[in-house]
C-alpha positions as CSV (number, residue, x, y, z in Angstrom):
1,X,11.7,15.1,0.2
2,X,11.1,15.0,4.1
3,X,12.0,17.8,6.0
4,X,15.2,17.4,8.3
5,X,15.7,18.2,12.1
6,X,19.0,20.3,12.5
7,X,21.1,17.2,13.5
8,X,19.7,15.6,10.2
9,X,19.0,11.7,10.3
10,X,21.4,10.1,7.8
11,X,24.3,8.9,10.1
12,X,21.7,7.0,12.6
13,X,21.4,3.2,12.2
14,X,17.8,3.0,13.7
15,X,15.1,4.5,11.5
16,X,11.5,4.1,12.4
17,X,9.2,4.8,9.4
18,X,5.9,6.3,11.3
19,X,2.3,6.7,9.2
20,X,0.3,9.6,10.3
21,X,-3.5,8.6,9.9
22,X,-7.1,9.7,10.7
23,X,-10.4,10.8,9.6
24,X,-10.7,14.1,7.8
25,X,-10.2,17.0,10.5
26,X,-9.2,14.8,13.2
27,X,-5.9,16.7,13.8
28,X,-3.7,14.8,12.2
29,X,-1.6,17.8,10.2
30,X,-2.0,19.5,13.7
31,X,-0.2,16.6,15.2
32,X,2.7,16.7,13.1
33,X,3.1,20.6,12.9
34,X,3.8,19.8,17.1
35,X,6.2,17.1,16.3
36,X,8.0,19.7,13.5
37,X,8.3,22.4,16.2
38,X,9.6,20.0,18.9
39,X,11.9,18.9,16.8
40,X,12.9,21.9,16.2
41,X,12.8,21.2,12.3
42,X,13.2,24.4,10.0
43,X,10.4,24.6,7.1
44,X,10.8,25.8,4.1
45,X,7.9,27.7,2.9
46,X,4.4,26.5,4.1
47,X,4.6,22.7,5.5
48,X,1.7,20.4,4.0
49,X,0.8,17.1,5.0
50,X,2.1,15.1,2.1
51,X,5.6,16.3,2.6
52,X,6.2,14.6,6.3
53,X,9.3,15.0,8.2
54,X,12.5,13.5,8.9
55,X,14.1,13.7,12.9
56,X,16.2,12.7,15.0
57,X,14.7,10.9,18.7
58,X,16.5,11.5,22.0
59,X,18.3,8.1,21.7
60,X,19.5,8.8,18.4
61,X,17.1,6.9,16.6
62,X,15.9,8.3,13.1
63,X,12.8,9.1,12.4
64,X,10.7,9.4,9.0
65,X,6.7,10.4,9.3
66,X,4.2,10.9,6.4
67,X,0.6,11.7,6.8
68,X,-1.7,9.9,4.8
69,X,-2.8,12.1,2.7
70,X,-2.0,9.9,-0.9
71,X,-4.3,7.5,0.7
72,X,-6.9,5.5,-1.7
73,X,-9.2,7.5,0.5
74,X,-8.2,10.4,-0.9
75,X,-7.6,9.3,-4.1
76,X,-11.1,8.2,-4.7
77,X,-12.6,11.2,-3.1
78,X,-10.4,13.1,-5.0
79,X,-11.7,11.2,-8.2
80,X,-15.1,11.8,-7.7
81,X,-14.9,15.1,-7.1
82,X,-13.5,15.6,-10.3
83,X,-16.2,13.6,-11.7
84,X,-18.9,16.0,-10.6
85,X,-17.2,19.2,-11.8
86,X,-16.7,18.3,-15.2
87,X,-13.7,20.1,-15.4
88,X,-12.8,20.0,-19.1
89,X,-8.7,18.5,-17.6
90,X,-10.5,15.8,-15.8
91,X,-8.5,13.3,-17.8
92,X,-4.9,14.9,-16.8
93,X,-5.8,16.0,-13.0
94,X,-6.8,12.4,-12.5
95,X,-3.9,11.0,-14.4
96,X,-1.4,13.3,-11.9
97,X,-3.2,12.1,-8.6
98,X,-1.6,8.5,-9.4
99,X,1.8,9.2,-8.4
100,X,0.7,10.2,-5.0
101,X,-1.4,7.1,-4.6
102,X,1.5,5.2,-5.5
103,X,3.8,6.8,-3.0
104,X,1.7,6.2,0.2
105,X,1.2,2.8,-0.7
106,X,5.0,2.6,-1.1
107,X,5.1,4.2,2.1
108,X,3.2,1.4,3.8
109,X,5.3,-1.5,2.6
110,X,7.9,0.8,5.1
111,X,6.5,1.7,7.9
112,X,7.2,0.3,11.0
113,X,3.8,1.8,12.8
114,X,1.1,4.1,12.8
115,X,-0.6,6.7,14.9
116,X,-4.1,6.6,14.1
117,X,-5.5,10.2,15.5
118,X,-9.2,9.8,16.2
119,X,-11.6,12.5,16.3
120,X,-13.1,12.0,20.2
121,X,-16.2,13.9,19.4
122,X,-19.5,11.4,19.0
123,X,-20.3,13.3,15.7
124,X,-17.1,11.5,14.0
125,X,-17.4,8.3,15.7
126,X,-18.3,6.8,12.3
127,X,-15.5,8.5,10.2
128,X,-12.8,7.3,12.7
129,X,-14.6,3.6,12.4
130,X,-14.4,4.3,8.3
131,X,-11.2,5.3,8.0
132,X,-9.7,2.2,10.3
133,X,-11.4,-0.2,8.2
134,X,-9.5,1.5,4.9
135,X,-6.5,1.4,6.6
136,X,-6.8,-2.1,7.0
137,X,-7.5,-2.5,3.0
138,X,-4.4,-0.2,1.8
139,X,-2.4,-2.0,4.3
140,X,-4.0,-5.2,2.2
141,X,-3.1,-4.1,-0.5
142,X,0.6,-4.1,-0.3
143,X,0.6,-7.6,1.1
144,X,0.4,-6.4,4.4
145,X,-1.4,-7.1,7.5
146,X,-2.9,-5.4,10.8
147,X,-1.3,-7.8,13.1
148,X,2.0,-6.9,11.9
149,X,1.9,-3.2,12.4
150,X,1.6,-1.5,16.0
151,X,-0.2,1.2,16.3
152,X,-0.8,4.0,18.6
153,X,-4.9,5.2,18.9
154,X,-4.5,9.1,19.5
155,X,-7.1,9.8,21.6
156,X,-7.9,13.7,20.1
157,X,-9.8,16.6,20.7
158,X,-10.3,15.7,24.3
159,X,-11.5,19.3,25.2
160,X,-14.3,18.9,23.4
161,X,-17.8,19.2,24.9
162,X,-19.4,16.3,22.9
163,X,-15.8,14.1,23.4
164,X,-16.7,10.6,23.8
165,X,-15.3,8.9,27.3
166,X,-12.1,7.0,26.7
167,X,-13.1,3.6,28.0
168,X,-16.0,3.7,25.0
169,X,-13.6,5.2,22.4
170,X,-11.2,2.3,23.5
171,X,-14.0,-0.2,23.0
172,X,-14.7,0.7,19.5
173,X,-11.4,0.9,18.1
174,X,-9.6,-2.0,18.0
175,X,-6.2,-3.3,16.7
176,X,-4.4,-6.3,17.3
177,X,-1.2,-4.2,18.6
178,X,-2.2,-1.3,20.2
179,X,-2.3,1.6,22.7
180,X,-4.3,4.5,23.6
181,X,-3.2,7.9,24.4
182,X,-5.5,10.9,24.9
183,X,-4.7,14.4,23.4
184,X,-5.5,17.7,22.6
185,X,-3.1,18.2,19.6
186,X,-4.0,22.2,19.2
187,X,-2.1,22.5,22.3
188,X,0.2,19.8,21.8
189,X,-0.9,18.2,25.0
190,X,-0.3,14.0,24.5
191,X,1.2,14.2,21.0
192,X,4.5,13.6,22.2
193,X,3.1,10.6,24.3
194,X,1.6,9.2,21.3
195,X,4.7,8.9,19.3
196,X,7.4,8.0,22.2
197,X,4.6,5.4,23.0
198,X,4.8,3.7,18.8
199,X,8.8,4.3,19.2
200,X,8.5,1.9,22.4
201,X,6.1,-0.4,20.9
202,X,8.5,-0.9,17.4
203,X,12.3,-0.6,19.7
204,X,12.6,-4.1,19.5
205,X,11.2,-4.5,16.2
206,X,14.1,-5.2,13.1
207,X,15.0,-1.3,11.9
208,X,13.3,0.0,8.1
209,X,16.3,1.0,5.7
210,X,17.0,4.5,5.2
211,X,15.7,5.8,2.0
């Protein structure tokens, strides 16, 4: 289950049903953990990405996030991995990574956009490229497409020394709906942009059920 905010989310007719995405170590945990503590949201025990979170926005909106962490990405990662160790439970841990699989792609046939944090630095410029194009497949693969989904191009790790300039980062990313905001998401600076920017892009957009 998500974790709630303190006003909770189930009396709000809006919901917006946000997917947390990136390349590995791009800051997109980091990203969240801002929005939790913004929010004000109480955790219970240690928060991991595959829980998400479940808010209430300043207009009353509701809000529901996930990262993508039971990606296919990770899933086949995940699967090869287990491959090369020849663990003798190889059969059973693959068998239990399924269900997670199954969830985010249940996830995307809900959501109503994404924030796609990209790693700024020019060492990661082809793991941010990678990990848009397998968006683009899991998205395919629940019947959905690009052009229906805004999306919001987290501009991260803007402090860094080997950062790539915006105007190039904005060049090689591309999405038929989109905008750009920079951040630096270990001080929270832009992370709050970023999402009140998707929230603005989907307001006009017909509202996901609450589940």
């Amino acid at each position: 289950m998500p974790h709630q905010g303190r006003e909770g989310a189930s009396n709000f007719t809006a919901h917006r049903h946000v997917l947390y995405a990136g390349a590995n170590l791009a800051g997109v945990l980091t990203s969240m953990l801002h929005v939790v503590h913004s929010a004000g949201i109480e955790l219970e025990g240690r928060f991991r990405s595959r829980y998400g979170l479940q808010t209430t926005m300043p207009d009353g909106s509701a809000l529901t996030a996930y990262s993508e962490v039971r990606s296919s990405y990770f899933f086949e990662s995940s699967l090869a991995g287990i491959a090369k160790s020849q663990r003798p439970d190889a059969d059973a841990h693959m068998r239990s990574l399924k269900p997670l699989l199954q969830a985010h792609l249940d996830y995307l046939r809900l959501i109503d956009g994404i924030i796609f944090v990209v790693d700024s630095q020019v060492e990661r410029r082809e793991a941010n490229l990678d990990r848009l194009e397998r968006l683009v497949i899991d998205l395919g693969a629940v019947g959905r497409r690009d052009v229906e989904v805004p999306l919001v191009f987290q501009l991260n790790k803007r402090d860094c020394r080997s950062a790539l300039a915006i105007n190039v980062l904005e060049n090689e990313l591309r999405w038929p709906r989109c905008e750009y905001v920079p951040s630096v998401a270990k001080t929270g600076e832009g992370v709050m942009d970023a999402l009140r920017t998707l929230l603005a892009m989907t307001s006009n957009a017909p509202t996901s059920p609450v589940v």
